[in-house]
C-alpha positions as CSV (number, residue, x, y, z in Angstrom):
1,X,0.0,0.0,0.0
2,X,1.8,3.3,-1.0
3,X,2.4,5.9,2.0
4,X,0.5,8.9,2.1
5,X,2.3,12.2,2.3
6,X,0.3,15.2,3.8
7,X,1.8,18.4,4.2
8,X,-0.9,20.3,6.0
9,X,0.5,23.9,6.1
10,X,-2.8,25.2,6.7
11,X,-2.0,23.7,10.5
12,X,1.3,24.7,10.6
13,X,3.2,26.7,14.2
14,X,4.5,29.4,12.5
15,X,7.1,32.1,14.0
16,X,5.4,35.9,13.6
17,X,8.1,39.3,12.8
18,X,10.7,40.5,13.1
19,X,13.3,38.2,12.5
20,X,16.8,39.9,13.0
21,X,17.8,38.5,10.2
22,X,16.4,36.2,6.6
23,X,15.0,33.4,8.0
24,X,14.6,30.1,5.6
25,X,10.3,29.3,5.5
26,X,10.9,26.5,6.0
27,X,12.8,26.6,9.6
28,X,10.4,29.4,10.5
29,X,7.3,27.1,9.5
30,X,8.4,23.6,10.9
31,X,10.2,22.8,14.2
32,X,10.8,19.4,12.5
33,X,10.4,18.1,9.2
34,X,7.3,17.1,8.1
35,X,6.2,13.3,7.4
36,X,7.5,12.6,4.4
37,X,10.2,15.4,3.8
38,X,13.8,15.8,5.2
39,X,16.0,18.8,5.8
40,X,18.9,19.3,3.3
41,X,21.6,22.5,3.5
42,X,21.8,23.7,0.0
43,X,25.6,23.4,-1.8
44,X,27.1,25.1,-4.5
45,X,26.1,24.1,-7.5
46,X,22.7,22.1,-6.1
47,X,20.1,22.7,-8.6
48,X,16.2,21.7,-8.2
49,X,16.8,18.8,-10.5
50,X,19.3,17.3,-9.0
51,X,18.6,17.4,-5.8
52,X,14.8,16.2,-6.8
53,X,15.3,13.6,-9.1
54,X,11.6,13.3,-9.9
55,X,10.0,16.2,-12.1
56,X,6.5,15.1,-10.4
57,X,7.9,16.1,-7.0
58,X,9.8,20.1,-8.5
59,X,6.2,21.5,-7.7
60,X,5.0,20.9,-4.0
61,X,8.8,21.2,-3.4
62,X,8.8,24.9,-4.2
63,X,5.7,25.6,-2.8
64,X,7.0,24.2,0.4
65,X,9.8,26.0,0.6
66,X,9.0,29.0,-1.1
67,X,11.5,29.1,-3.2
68,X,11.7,29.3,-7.4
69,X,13.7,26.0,-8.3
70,X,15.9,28.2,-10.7
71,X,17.5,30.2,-7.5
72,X,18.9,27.9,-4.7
73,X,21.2,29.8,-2.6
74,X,24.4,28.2,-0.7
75,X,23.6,27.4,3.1
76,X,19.6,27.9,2.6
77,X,18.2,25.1,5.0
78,X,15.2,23.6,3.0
79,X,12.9,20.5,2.7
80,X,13.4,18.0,0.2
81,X,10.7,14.7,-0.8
82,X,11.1,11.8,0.3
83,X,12.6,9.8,-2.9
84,X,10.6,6.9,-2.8
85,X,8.9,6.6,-5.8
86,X,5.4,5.1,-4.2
87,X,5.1,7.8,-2.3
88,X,1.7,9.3,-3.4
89,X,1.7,13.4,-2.3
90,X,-1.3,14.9,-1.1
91,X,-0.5,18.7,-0.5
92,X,-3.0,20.9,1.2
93,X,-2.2,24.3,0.8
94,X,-2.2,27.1,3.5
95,X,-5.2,29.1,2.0
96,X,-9.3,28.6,2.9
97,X,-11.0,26.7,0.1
98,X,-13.9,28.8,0.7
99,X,-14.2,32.4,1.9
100,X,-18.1,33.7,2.1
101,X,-17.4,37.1,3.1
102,X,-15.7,37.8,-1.2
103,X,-18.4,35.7,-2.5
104,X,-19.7,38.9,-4.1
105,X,-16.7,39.0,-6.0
106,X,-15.9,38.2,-9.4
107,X,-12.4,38.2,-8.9
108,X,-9.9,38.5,-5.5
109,X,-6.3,38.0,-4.7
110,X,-6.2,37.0,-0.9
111,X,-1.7,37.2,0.3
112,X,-1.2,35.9,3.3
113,X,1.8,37.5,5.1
114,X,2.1,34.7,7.5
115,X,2.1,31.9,5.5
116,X,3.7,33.4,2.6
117,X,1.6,32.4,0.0
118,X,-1.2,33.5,-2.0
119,X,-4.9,32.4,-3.1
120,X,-6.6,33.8,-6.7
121,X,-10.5,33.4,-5.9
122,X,-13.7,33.9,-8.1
123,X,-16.9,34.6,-6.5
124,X,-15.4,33.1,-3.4
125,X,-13.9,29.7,-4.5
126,X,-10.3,29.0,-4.3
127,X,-9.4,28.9,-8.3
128,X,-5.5,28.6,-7.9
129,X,-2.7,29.6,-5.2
130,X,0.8,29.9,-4.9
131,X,3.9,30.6,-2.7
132,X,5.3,34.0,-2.8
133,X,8.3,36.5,-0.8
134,X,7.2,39.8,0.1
135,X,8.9,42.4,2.4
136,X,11.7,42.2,4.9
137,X,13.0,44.3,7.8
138,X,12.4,47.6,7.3
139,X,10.8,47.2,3.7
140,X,7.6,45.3,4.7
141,X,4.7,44.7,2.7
142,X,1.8,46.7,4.1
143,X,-1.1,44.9,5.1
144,X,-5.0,46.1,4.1
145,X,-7.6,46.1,1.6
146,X,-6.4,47.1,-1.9
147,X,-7.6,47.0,-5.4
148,X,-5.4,46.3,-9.0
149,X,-4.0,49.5,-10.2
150,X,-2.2,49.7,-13.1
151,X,-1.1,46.4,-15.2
152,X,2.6,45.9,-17.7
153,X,3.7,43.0,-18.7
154,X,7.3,44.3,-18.5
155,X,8.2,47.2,-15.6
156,X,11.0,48.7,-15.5
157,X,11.6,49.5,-11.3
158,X,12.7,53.4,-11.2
159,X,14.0,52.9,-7.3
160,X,14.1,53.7,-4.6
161,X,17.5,52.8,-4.7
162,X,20.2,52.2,-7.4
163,X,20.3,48.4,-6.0
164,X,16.4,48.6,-7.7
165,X,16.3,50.9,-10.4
166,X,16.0,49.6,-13.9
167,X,15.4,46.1,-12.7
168,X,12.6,44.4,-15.2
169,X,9.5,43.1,-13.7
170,X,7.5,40.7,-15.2
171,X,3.5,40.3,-15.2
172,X,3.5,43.3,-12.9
173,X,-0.1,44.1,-11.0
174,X,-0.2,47.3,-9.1
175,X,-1.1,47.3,-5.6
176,X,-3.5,50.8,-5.5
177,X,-2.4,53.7,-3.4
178,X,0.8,52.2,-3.0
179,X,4.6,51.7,-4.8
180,X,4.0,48.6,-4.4
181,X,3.4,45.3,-7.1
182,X,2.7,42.0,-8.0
183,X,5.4,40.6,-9.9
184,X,7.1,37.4,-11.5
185,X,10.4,37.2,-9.7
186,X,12.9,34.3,-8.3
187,X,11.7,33.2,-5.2
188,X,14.5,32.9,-2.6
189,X,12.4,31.2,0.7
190,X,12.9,34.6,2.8
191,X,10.9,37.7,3.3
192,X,13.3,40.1,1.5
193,X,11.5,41.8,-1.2
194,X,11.8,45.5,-1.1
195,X,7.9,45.9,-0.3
196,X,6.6,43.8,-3.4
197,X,5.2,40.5,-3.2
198,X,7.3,38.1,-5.7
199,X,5.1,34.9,-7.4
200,X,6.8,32.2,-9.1
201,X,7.1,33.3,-12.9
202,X,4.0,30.8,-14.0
203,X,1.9,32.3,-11.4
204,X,2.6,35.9,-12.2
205,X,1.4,34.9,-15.6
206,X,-1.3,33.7,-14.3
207,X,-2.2,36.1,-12.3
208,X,-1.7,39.2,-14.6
209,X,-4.3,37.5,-17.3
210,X,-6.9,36.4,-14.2
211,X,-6.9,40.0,-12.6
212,X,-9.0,43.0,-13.6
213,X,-8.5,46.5,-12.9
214,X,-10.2,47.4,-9.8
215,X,-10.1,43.8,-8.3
216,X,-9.9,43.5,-4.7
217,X,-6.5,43.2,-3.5
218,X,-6.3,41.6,0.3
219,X,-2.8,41.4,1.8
220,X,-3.6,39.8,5.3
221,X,-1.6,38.2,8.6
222,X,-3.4,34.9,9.5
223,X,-5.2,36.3,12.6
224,X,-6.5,39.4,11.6
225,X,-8.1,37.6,8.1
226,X,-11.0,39.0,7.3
227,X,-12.5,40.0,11.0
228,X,-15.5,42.2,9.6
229,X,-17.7,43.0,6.5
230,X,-16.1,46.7,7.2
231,X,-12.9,45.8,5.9
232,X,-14.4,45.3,2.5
C-alpha cells in the first residue's frame, strides 16, 4: 500500500516578525520536518533537479519551501521529498477553500503574510494559489484592503535605490495607493522583497491575465483575516 504524504500547512506553528535577520520558511514554518520530507543545506552548485530527481515532485517542493527552483542559494536550509517513488503526495495548501465574506466578487487576490503564500479566488472559491516573498526588515509589505491598479507586462523599477532601479518586472499588477506590485520574480524562501510581493514566474502569468483593474486586493496576517464586513 503506497504511503501517504500530507503536508498540511494550513495547520502549521509558525514564528510571527521581526526576525533579526532572513529566516529560511521553511525553519520558520516547521520545528521538524514534516512526514515525508527531510531537511537538506543547499551546496554550490545544487540545482532543483538534481537534488529532486523526480520532475513530479519540482512542484509541491517549491511551494513548500517558497522558493523558485531556478535560485537555490548556498547554506539555505530547506525540505526536500522523500525519494521513494510510491510515495503518493497529497499537499494541502495554507489558503481557505472557501471564503463567504468575497463571494460577491468576481475576482480576488487574498496574500497571506504569515504563511507566505497566495490564493486567486472567483466569487469566493479557491481557483489557484501559490507561494510567494514579500517584504523584509524595514521594507515590509503593508497589510489592508487594496484594489489592482495599473497592469505591464514588462516594468521597469525606477528605485528607490540604485540596487532597484532599472530592474525588469515581469507580469507586474499594481497594488493601489501604493509603490508597491505583484510581480514574476525568483523566489529565494525569505521575506526580502523591497515591499513587493514576488510569485513564481508561472503564477505571475497567471495572475496578470486572471486579474481585472479594480479587483480586490487583500494582503492579510493569518489572525486578523478578514475580521469584519467593514474591511471590505
Amino acid at each position: 500500500m503506497k504511503k501517504l504524504l500530507q503536508v498540511v500547512l494550513c495547520a502549521t506553528i509558525y514564528v510571527l516578525l521581526p526576525f533579526g535577520k532572513d529566516v529560511a520558511w521553511s525553519e520558520v514554518l516547521y520545528f521538524d520536518p514534516p512526514q515525508g520530507f527531510y531537511s537538506y543545506t543547499v551546496q554550490k552548485g545544487d540545482t532543483l533537479e538534481n537534488l529532486v530527481p523526480n520532475p513530479d515532485h519540482w512542484r509541491i517542493t517549491q511551494e513548500v519551501n517558497r522558493v523558485d527552483g531556478r535560485h537555490l542559494l548556498p547554506g539555505f536550509q530547506m525540505l526536500l521529498p522523500d525519494p521513494d517513488p510510491n510515495v503518493l503526495k497529497v499537499f494541502t495548501i495554507p489558503m481557505p477553500i472557501t471564503i463567504a465574506s468575497i463571494a460577491r466578487y468576481p475576482r480576488a487576490l487574498m496574500i497571506c503574510l504569515d504563511q507566505q503564500y497566495f490564493g486567486f479566488y472567483r466569487y469566493g472559491e479557491l481557483l489557484f494559489s501559490g507561494p510567494v516573498n514579500t517584504g523584509g526588515i524595514g521594507k515590509e509589505t503593508p497589510p489592508g484592503k487594496f484594489f489592482v491598479g495599473e497592469k505591464k507586462r514588462l516594468h521597469i523599477s525606477r528605485g528607490p535605490s540604485e540596487l532597484t532601479k532599472g530592474v525588469k518586472m515581469y507580469f507586474a499588477i499594481r497594488i493601489s495607493n501604493t509603490d508597491k506590485l505583484v510581480h514574476a520574480a525568483l523566489l529565494e524562501g525569505v521575506m526580502n522583497s523591497s515591499g513587493c510581493v514576488n510569485v513564481l514566474w508561472h503564477d505571475g502569468e497567471r495572475l496578470y491575465d486572471a486579474l481585472k483593474n479594480g479587483d480586490p486586493i487583500w494582503i492579510y496576517h493569518a489572525d486578523k483575516a478578514m475580521q469584519s464586513e467593514s474591511a471590505q
